[in-house]
C-alpha positions, 0 to 999 in steps of 0.5 A: 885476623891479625888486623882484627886482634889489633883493632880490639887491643886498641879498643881496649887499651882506649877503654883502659885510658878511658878508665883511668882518665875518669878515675883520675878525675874522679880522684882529682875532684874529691882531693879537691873536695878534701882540701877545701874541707877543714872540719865537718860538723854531724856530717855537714863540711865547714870549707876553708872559705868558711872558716876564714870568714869567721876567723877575719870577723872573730880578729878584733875580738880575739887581739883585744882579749889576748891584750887584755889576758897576756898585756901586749901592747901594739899589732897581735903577732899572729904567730907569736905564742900566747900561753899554750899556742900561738895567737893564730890557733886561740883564732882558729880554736875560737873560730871553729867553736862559733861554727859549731854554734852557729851550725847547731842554729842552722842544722835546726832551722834546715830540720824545722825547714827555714833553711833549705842548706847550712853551707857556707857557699848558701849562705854567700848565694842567700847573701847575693840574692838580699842585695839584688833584691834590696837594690831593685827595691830601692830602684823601684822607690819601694821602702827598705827597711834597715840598711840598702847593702849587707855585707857578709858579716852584717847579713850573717848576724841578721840571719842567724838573729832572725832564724834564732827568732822564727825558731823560738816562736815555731818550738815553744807555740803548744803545748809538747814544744821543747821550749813550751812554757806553761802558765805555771812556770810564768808565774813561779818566775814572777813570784820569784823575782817580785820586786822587779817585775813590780816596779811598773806596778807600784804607786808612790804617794810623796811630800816635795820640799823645795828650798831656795838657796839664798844669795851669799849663803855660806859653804856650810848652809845646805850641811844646816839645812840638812840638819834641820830637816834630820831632825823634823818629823815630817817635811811640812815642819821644815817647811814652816821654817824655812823661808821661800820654802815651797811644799807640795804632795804629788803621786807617781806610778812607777814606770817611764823612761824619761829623765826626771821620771828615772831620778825620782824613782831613784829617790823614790825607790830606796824610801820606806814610808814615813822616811826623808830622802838625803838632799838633792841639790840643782841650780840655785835650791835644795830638794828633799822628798819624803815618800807617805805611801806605796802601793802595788798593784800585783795584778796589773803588775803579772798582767804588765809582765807576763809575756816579757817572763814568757819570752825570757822563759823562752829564750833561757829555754832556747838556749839550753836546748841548743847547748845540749845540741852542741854538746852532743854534735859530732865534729872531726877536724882535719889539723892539718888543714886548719894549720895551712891557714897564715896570718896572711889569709886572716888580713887578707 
């Protein structure tokens, strides 16, 4: 009997060991969750990794402002005060202010099942796999498009551009969307701003005077030319007068991004009808432009435009939408976490 009671009081001391060794291990590794857990965004953990991360990308950033707002010259001391707290906590401040953005993309894309997670340690799995699968395309002597290796940083912008634009697409593609943008708003957009949605639209007819600069022509001979020209009606009887003077008519649809297409319509453009611009002086001439007409044909000009303001519609929409998600997030911070973190982390 006595044997018996032994042997079950070692039983259960055993199980009690037992108990508490789980129970330690179990607090063990939520103390351990706890500690890698510097804030938490509508129930989501932002880990110290992930704030580090963002913290060393927001550096350069954050030391040219606090040169710029406080006037400091050299290295940023990171522990040294800047206004109301030390230049490690505007860095910490700013890092957490990103991540709460940035997460209000992510938490979105998940709902709209583009993401299948919006932690961190995804992100640096998501990261690995793109560079494999880059690296085996290029091995294969596939084609890839834009660069052969991300790096965090670089993959973390792509990421959130390409997910900002499937989001844009999938919200505002009916009717009932959040960002849904009705032919109406289009074109109350359109009338609103007419002069620079119709710049690709417009035609302008013009008379060129081009006149050659004689040789030996003294400091105050383009002033005279000026004059000259001030003081004509019309081109074409400055024209007659002034000698190897060469005038021609042209028209030019607004538009182009080359050069000479951008300095005409930069003459051109500021012109009512009937007016002479002021001299544009090259190599050995003067040119003067008087613009004869201007036409705008608006309804090539809505054709031309109208899904650029879509888009802008969209995207003002797009970002309105997730402002009020940022505002309305829950997010705890854990200070004393975030304050663990040193300067020599951030350069790390």
């Amino acid at each position: 009997g006595g044997a018996g009671r032994r042997s079950r009081r070692l039983a259960v001391l055993v199980t009690g060991v037992c108990v508490a060794l789980a129970a330690l291990v179990a607090t063990g590794m939520a103390l351990a969750q706890r500690t890698d857990e510097v804030a938490a965004i509508d129930g989501h953990a932002v880990t110290r990794d992930e704030l580090l991360f963002h913290m060393r990308r927001l550096a350069p950033a954050v030391q040219n402002e606090l040169r710029n707002q406080y006037h400091l010259t050299g290295a940023i001391d990171w522990t040294a005060r800047a206004g109301d707290r030390t230049a490690l906590q505007r860095l910490a401040d700013r890092a957490l202010d990103e991540i709460r953005q940035d997460k209000a993309t992510l938490i979105l894309a998940k709902e709209q099942g583009l993401v299948g997670s919006v932690d961190h340690a995804a992100f640096l799995t998501e990261l690995e796999e793109e560079n494999a699968r880059r690296t085996d395309a290029i091995a294969r002597g596939e084609v890839v498009y834009g660069l052969a290796e991300f790096s965090p940083e670089e993959y973390y912008s792509h990421r959130l551009t390409d997910l900002t634009t499937l989001l844009q697409q999938r919200l505002s593609a009916k009717a009932g969307d959040p960002l849904w943008v009705t032919d109406a708003e289009v074109r109350q957009a359109f009338d609103a701003d007419k002069d620079a949605w119709s710049a690709n639209a417009t035609t302008y007819t013009y008379t060129k005077l081009v006149v050659p600069v004689p040789e030996g022509a003294g400091p105050d001979h383009a002033a005279a030319l000026q004059r000259r020209v001030a003081a004509a009606d019309r081109l074409r009887d400055v024209a007659k007068r002034e000698p190897g003077a060469k005038l021609t008519t042209d028209t030019y649809h607004g538009g182009g991004t080359a050069a000479h297409q951008q300095d005409l319509m930069a003459v051109l453009g500021t012109l009512a009808p009937g007016r002479i611009s002021d001299p544009v002086p090259s190599a050995g001439q003067i040119t003067f432009y008087e613009l004869t007409g201007r036409t705008v044909d608006e309804k090539a000009a809505f054709a031309d435009y109208s899904r650029r303001i879509r888009q802008s519609l969209v995207e003002e929409k797009f970002h309105q939408f997730l402002r009020r998600r940022v505002d309305g997030s829950d997010i705890t911070v854990d200070t004393a976490a975030v304050e663990s973190v040193n300067p020599e982390d951030v350069q790390h």
